[in-house]
C-alpha positions in Angstrom: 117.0 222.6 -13.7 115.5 222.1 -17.4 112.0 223.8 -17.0 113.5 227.0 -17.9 111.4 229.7 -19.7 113.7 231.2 -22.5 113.4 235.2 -21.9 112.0 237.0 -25.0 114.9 239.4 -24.5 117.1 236.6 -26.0 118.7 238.5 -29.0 119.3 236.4 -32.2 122.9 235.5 -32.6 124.6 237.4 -35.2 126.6 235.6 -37.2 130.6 236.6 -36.5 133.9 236.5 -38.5 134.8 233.4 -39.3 137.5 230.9 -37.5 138.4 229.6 -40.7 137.3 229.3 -44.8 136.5 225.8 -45.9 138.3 224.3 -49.1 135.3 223.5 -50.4 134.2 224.5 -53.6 131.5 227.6 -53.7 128.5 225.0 -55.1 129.0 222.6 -52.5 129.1 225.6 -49.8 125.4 225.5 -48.7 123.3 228.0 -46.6 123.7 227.9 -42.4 120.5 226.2 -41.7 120.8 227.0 -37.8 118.2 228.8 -35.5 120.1 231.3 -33.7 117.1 231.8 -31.4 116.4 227.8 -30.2 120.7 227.9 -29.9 120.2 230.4 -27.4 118.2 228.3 -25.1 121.9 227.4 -24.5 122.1 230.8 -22.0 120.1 229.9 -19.5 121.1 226.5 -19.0 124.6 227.3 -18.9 124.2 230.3 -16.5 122.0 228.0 -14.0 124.7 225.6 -13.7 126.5 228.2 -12.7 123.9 229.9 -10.1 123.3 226.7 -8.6 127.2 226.6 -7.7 127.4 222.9 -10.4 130.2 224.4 -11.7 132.4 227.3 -11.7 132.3 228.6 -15.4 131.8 227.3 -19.0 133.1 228.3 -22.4 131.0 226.7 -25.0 132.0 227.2 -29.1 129.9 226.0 -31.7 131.0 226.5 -35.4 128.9 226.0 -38.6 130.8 225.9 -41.6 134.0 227.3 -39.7 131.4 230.2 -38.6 131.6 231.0 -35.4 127.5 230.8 -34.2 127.5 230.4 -30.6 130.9 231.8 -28.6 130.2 232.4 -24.8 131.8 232.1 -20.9 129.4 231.8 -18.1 130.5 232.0 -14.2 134.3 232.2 -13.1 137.8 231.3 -14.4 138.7 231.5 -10.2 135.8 231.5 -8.2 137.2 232.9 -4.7 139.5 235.5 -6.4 136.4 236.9 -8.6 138.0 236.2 -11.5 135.3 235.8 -14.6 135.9 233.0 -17.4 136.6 234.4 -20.6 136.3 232.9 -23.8 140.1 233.0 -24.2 140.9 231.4 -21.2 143.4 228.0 -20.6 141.7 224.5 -19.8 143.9 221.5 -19.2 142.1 219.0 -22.0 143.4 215.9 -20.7 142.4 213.2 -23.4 141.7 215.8 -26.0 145.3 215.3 -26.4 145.1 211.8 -27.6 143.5 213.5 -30.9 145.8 215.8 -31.7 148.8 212.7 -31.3 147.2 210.3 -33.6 147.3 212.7 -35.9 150.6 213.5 -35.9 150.9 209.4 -36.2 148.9 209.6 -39.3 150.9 212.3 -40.5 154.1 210.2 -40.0 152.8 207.5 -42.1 151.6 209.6 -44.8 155.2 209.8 -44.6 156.2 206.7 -45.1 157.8 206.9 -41.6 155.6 204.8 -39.5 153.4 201.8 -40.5 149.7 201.4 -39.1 150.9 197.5 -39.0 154.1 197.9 -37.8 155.0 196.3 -34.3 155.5 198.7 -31.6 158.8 197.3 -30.9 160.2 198.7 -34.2 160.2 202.3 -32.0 160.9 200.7 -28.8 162.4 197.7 -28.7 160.5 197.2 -25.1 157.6 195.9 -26.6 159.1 193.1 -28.6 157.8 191.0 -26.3 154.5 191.6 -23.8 152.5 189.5 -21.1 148.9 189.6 -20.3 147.5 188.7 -16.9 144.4 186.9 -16.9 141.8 185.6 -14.0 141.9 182.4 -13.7 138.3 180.6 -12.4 139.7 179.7 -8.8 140.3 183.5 -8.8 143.7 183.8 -9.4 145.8 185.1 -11.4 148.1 183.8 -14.7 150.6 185.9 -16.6 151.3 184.8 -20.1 153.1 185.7 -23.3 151.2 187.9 -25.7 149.9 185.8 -28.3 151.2 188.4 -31.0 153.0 191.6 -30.9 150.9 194.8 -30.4 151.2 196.6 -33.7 150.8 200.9 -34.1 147.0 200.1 -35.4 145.9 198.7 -31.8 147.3 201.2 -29.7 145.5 203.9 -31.8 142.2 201.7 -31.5 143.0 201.1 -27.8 142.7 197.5 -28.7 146.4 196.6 -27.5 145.0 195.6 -24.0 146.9 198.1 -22.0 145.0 199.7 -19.1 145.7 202.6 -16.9 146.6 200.2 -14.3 143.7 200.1 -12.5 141.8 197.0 -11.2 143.2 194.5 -7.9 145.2 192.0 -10.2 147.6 195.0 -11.5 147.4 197.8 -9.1 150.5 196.8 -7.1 152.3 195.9 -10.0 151.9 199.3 -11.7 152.5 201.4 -8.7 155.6 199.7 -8.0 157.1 201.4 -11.3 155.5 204.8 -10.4 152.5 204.4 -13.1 148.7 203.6 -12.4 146.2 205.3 -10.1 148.7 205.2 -7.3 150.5 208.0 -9.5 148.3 210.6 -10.4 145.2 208.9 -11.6 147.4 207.3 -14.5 147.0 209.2 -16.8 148.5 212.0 -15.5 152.3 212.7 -16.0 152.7 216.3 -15.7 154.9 215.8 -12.6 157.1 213.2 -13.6 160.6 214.0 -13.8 161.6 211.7 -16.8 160.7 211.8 -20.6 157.7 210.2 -21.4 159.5 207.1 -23.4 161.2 206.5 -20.0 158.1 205.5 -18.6 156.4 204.2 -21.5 159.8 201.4 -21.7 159.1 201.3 -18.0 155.0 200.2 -18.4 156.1 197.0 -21.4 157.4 195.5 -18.3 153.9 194.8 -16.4 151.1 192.7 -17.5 148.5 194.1 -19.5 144.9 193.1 -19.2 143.5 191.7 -22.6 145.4 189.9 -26.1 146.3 192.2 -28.3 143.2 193.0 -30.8 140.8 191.0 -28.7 139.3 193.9 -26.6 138.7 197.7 -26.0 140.7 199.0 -23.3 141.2 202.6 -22.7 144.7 203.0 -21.5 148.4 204.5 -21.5 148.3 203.5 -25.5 148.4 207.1 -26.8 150.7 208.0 -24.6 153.0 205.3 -26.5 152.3 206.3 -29.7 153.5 209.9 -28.0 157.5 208.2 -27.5 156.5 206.8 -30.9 156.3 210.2 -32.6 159.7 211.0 -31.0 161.6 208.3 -32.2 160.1 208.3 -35.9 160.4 212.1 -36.4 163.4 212.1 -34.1 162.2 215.0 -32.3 160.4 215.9 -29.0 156.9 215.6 -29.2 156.4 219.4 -27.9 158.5 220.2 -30.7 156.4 217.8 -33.3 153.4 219.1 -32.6 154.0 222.8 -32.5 155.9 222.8 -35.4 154.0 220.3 -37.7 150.3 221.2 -36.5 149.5 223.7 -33.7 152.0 226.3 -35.4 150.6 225.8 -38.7 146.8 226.1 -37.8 147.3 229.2 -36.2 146.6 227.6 -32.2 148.6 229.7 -30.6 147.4 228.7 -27.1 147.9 225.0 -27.0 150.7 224.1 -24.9 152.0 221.1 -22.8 152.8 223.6 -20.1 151.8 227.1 -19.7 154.3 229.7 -20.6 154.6 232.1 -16.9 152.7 234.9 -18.9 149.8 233.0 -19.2 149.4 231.3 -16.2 146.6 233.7 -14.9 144.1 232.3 -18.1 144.5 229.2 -16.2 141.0 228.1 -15.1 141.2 227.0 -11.8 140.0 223.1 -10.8 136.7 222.0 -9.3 135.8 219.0 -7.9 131.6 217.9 -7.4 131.1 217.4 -3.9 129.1 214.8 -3.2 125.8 217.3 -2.6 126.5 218.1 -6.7 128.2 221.6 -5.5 131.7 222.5 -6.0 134.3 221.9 -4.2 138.0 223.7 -5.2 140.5 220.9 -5.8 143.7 220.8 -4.4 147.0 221.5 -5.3 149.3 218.5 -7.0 148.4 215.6 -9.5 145.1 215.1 -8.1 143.8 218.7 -8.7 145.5 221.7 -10.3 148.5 219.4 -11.6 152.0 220.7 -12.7 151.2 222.4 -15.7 152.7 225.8 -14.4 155.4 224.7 -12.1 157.0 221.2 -12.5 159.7 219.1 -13.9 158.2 220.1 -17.6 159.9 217.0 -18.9 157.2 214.8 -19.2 155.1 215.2 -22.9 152.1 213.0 -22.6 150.3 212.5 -25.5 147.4 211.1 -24.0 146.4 213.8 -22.0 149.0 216.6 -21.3 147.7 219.8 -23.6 146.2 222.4 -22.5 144.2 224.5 -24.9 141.4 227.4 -25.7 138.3 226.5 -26.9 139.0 228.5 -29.7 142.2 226.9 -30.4 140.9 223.3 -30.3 138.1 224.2 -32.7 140.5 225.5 -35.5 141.9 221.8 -34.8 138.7 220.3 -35.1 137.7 222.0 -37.8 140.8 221.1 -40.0 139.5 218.1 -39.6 135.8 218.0 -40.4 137.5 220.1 -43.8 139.1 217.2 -44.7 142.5 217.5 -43.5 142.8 221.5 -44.5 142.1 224.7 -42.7 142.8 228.2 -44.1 145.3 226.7 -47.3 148.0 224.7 -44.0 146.9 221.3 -45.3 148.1 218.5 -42.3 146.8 215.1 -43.4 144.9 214.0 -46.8 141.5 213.2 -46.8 141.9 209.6 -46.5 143.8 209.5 -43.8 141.5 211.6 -41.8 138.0 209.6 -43.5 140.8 206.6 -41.5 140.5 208.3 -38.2 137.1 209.2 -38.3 135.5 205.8 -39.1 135.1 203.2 -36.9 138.3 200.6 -37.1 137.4 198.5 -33.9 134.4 196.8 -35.0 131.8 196.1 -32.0 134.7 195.6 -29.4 134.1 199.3 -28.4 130.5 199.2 -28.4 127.6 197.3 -29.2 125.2 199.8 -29.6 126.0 201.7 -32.7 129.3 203.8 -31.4 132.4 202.9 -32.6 136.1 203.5 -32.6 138.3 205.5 -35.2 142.2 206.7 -35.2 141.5 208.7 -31.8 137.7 209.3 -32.2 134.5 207.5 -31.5 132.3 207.7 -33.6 129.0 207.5 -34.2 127.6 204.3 -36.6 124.2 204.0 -35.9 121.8 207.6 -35.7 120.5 207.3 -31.9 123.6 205.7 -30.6 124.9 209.3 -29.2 122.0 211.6 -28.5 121.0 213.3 -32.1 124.1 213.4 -33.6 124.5 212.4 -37.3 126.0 209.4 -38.4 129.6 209.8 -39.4 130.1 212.3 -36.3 132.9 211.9 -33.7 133.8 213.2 -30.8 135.6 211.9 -27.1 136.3 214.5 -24.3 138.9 214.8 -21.3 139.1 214.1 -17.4 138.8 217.6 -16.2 134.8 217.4 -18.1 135.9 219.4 -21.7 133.9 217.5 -24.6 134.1 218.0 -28.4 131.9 217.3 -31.3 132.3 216.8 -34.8 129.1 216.7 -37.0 130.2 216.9 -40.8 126.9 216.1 -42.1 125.6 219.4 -40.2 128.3 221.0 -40.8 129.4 222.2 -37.4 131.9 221.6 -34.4 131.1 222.0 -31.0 133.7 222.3 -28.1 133.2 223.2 -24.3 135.3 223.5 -21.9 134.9 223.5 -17.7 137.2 222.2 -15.3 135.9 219.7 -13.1 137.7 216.8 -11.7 135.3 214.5 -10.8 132.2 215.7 -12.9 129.1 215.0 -11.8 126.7 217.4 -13.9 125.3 215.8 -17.0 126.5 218.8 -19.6 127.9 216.0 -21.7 124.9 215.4 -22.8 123.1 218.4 -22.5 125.2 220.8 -24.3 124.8 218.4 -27.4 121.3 218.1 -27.3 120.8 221.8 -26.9 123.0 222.7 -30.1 121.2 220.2 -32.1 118.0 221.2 -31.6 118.2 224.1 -33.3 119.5 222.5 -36.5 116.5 222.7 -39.0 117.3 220.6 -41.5 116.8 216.7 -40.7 120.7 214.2 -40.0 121.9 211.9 -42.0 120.7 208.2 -40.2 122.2 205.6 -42.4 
């Protein structure tokens, strides 16, 4: 699929209107050092996936310097009803969420409202109190008492030791209060008809799998911090998050659920069959999901937006600006430097990736393809992805919707865009 011949037809990019002006001063505001022609070996990749029926469509971005270098859609929003993807069109973003929540976390302590130390239970009292289940070496199972209360810090490092559920010693446990795989793959709360602090008060009475601060576990803990929002601010997180950061950056297409107007930007959900090809996913929480018709109470914040590419860039690229995008500033740039730095140590990785405030990030040049060190990124369940490279200057996000995915654009896409950077990355 990768000996492809790139067509000497293959305009140069030109360089479009900008997303966004950077704060930064005019010295510090450098030349884009980008080869339009290498970036658009990107075409013919994209479109083979495509042609060889991998996946439905693409919309990849890439920014440089809030520049808009590389904006396409390749295949179809809705493959049976001929309907092309379009660069504007609607992706459910599934864990991209968790992103956009921490920040509004970080934006509540700048506040002085919530405390990266502070115990969980000083927003819901629920948590006071925790249990862990551990294996025992007969092969049985133990619950115990937490050895200390999780605090907001662990559950934005997913160092708390809550799970989605899944694994044999808690699977029963967790679909018995409507939460793990059993319901929805986890994750997914689109379809429940309860706020989201309901079941988040619901999930501190199972076991969770690790000590507090002891291990990386990827898990309900953004969703927490979600009911955490709601109680500090003392408004709906919807409501938090249009009005204190999607509103103000202009991202006027990121939702929890779709307004009826829109619903026909909606790309439609593939699954990879197990010959690589696509296979359209069904209705419900295990394919196209409520995000149109449902309960619309549920406001997950680790993975209930839906979003543009366009519109998640302007996000990203508030924060690769420090905190700032066209004079709406949302955090300092500490607090995003916080996020965007590893705060987990080597219990996320051991191989030069790391963990921020909602991120991982890249410690070590190598550990994640070419990417600079200092970049971050993280990407969703239905196979969107995001970059963030502040040394070059640029964000990437791409969006498909593919539910399991199976094609190896995660890594592709990345390497592609960085190829045609000409200057050399930052490796210490």
């Amino acid at each position: 699929m990768r000996r492809l011949t790139i067509s000497a037809a293959l305009a140069l990019l030109a360089a479009a209107a900008p997303i966004a002006q950077s704060a930064a001063p005019p010295s510090a505001m450098r030349s884009l050092r980008i080869d339009a022609g290498r970036l658009a070996r990107l075409d013919p990749v994209l479109q083979e996936f495509v042609d060889k029926n991998q996946i439905a469509g693409v919309v990849a971005l890439v920014l440089q310097d809030g520049k808009p270098v590389y904006d396409k859609a390749f295949g179809w929003r809705d493959k049976e009803a001929g309907v092309k993807m379009t660069t504007d069109s609607l992706f459910r973003i599934a864990s991209q969420t968790k992103a956009i929540t921490s920040v509004a976390v970080l934006m509540l302590m700048e506040e002085g409202r919530i405390g990266l130390m502070d115990p969980v239970s000083r927003f819901i009292p629920a948590y006071e109190k925790t249990q862990v289940i551990t294996r025992l070496d007969d092969g049985g199972t133990q619950i115990r008492p937490a050895k200390r209360p999780i605090a907001i810090k662990d559950l934005l490092t997913h160092t708390a030791g809550i799970s989605y559920g899944v694994g044999e010693e808690v699977g029963e446990m967790y679909e018995s209060k409507a939460l793990g795989p059993a319901a929805g793959y986890g994750w997914y709360l689109a379809d429940k008809d309860e706020a989201v602090c309901d079941s988040m008060e619901r999930l501190a009475s199972l076991p969770f799998v690790a000590q507090p601060g002891e291990a990386w576990v990827y898990g309900y803990n953004t969703d927490i911090l979600g009911c955490v929002v709601e109680r500090a601010s003392g408004m709906p997180l919807d409501k938090y998050i249009a009005d204190r950061i999607t509103t103000p950056l202009g991202m006027k297409d990121t939702y929890f659920y779709l307004p009826a107007a829109q619903r026909d930007r909606l790309a439609t959900v593939y699954s990879s069959g197990p010959d690589g090809t696509i296979v359209r996913a069904p209705e419900g929480p295990r394919g196209q999901g409520n995000y149109v018709e449902g309960p619309r109470k549920s406001f997950s914040g680790g993975a209930g937006l839906l979003s543009t590419a366009r519109d998640y860039a302007r996000f990203l690229e508030m924060t690769r600006n420090g905190g700032v995008l066209d004079g709406v500033r949302v955090l300092s740039p500490r607090s995003v430097a916080l996020m965007t730095t590893n705060q987990s140590g080597t219990l996320h990785s051991t191989t030069g990736l790391g963990f921020g405030f909602g991120f991982e990030t890249v410690d070590r040049y190598g550990a994640s393809g070419l990417s600079s060190v200092g970049a971050y990124r993280w990407g969703g369940a239905y196979g969107s992805n995001y970059l963030v490279d502040p040394d070059a200057r640029i964000v990437l996000a791409y969006m498909i919707q593919q539910m399991p995915n199976r094609t190896d654009l995660g890594q592709l896409i990345p390497t592609l865009v960085y190829q045609a950077l000409t200057d050399p990355p930052k490796t210490k």
